[in-house]
N, C-alpha and C positions, 0 to 999 in steps of 0.2 A: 431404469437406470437413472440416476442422481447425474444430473449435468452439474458444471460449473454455475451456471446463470441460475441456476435451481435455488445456489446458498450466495451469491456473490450479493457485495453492495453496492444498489443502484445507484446510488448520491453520495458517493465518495469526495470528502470534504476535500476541495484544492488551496493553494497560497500562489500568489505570486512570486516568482523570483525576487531577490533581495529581502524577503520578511525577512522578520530577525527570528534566529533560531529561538529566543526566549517568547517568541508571540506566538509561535510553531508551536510550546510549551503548553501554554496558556488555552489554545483552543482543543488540545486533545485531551485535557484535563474538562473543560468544560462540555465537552461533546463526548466524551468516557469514549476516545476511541484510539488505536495502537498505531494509527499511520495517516500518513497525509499528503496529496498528491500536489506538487511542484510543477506550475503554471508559467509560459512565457509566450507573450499575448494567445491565449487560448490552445496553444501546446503543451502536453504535459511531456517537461524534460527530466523528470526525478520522483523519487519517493523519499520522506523522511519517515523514518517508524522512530518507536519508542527507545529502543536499540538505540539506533542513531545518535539520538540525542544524550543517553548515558554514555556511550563510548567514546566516542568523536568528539562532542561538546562539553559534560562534565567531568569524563576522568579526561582531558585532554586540557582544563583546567581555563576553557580560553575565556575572553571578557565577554560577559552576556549581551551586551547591547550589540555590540560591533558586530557580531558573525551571522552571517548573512545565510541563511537557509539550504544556498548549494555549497555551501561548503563543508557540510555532510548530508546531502543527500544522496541515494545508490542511483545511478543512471546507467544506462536504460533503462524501465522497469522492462521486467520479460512478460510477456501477455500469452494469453490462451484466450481462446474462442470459446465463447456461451455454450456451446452446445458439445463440448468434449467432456469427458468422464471425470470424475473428481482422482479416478486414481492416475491421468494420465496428467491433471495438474499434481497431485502432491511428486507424482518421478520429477516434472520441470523445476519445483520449487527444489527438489532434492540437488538435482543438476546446475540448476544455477547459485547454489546456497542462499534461499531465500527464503522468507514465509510469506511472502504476497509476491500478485502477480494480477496485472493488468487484467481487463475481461475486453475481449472487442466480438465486436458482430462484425464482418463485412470490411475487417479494420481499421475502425471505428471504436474507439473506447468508448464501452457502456459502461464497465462499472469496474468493482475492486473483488478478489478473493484472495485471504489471508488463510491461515492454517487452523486458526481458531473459527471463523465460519465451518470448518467441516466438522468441528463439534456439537451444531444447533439438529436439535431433535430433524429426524426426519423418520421417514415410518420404513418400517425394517422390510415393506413391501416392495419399495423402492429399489433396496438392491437388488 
């Protein structure tokens, strides 16, 4: 069986509260990655994905410098546990309308899983 922790990412890139959504921009372009977990002193309170930043931020037309990272981040992220089934993450993402979702051990955030991770090869053994 394919757990979550199987495909999830261990080093899910954080921001601190207050970035500016245009520097939010700038590192998921240069890291080629869809989302980015929102930090206040070593709590993560939010997620920005790529979404985010087209709906909220530029069709919402606001001024680049000024908007500050939670002002469209989604909070809470909703989390699963490492060791649950990847079909019992995509129902959570379904139910909470989302395509990422926290990963914890022990409730403890280990890492990230998005919708596009359950796209990466795995061996047809597995299921």
């Amino acid at each position: 069986m394919v757990t979550v922790g199987n495909l999830m990412q261990k080093t899910p890139v954080t921001v601190d509260a207050g970035t500016s959504v245009v520097e939010v921009a700038k590192l998921m372009k240069e890291w080629n990655i869809e989302s980015v977990l929102v930090t206040r002193k070593t709590q993560v309170i939010g997620i920005v994905t790529e979404s985010d930043v087209v709906k909220k931020f530029v069709g919402a037309e606001k001024a680049p410098y000024f908007v500050p990272v939670e002002d469209i981040m989604s909070s809470p992220v909703p989390g699963i546990e490492e060791r649950r089934p990847l079909t019992e993450a995509a129902d959570l993402m379904d139910k909470h309308r989302t395509l990422h979702l926290g990963v914890t051990k022990g409730g403890t955030l280990v890492g990230l899983v998005s919708v596009r991770d359950f796209l990466k090869p795995v061996s047809i053994d597995e299921f």
